[in-house]
C-alpha positions as CSV (number, residue, x, y, z in Angstrom):
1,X,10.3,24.3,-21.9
2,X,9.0,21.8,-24.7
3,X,5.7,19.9,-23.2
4,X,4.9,16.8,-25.1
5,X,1.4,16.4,-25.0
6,X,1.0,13.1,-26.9
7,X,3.2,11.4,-24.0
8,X,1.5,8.6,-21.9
9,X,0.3,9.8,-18.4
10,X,2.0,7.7,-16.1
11,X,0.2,5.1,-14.8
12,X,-0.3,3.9,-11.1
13,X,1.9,1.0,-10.2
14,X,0.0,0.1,-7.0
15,X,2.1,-2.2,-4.9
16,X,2.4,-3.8,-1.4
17,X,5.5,-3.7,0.4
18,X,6.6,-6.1,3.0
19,X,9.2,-5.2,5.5
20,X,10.9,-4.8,9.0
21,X,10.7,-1.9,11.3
22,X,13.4,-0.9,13.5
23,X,11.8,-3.2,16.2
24,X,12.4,-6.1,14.0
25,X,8.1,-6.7,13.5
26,X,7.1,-7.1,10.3
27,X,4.8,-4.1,8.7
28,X,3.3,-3.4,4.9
29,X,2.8,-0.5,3.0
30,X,0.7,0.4,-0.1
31,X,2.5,2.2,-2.9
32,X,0.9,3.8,-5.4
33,X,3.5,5.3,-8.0
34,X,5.8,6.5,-6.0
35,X,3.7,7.6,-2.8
36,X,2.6,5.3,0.3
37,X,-1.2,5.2,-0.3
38,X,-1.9,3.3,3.1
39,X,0.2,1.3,6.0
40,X,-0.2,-1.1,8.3
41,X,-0.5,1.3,11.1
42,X,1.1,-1.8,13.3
43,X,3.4,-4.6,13.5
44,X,3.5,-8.1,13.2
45,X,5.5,-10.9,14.7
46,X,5.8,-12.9,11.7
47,X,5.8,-11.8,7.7
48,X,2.9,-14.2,7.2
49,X,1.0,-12.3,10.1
50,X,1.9,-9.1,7.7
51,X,0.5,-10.8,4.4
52,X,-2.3,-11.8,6.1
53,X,-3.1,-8.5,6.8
54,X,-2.7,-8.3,3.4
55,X,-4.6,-9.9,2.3
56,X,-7.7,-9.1,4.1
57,X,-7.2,-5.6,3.0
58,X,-7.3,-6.5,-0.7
59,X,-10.4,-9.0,0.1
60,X,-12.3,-6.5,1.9
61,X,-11.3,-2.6,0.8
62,X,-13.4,-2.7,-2.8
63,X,-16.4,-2.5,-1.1
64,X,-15.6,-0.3,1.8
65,X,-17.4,2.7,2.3
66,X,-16.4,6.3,2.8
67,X,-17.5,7.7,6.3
68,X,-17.3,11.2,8.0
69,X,-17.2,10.7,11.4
């Protein structure tokens, strides 16, 4: 096998995802390449309620801290 060493790591492509559950409530995740980074953990009556949430997560996660509980 040939390995190309010159070739361009791939990059992240961080990305939110909006969508329904089976329930019909409306849940995001965070993609990261091609791996889910972080979720919603719950859902929301309404897609704006979901990109709030959104939102919120992009305003407040650069400064969050790391904790060991």
């Amino acid at each position: 096998m040939e390995v190309n060493l010159l070739a361009t790591p791939k990059k992240p492509n961080p990305r939110f995802e909006v969508y329904r559950d089976d329930l019909g409530e409306w849940r995001w995740r965070l993609w990261s390449s091609s791996d889910v980074i972080a979720d919603s953990g719950q859902g929301y009556s309404t897609k704006a309620h979901a990109e709030r949430a959104i939102a919120a997560v992009k305003r407040v996660a650069p400064d969050a801290p790391i904790v060991e509980e």
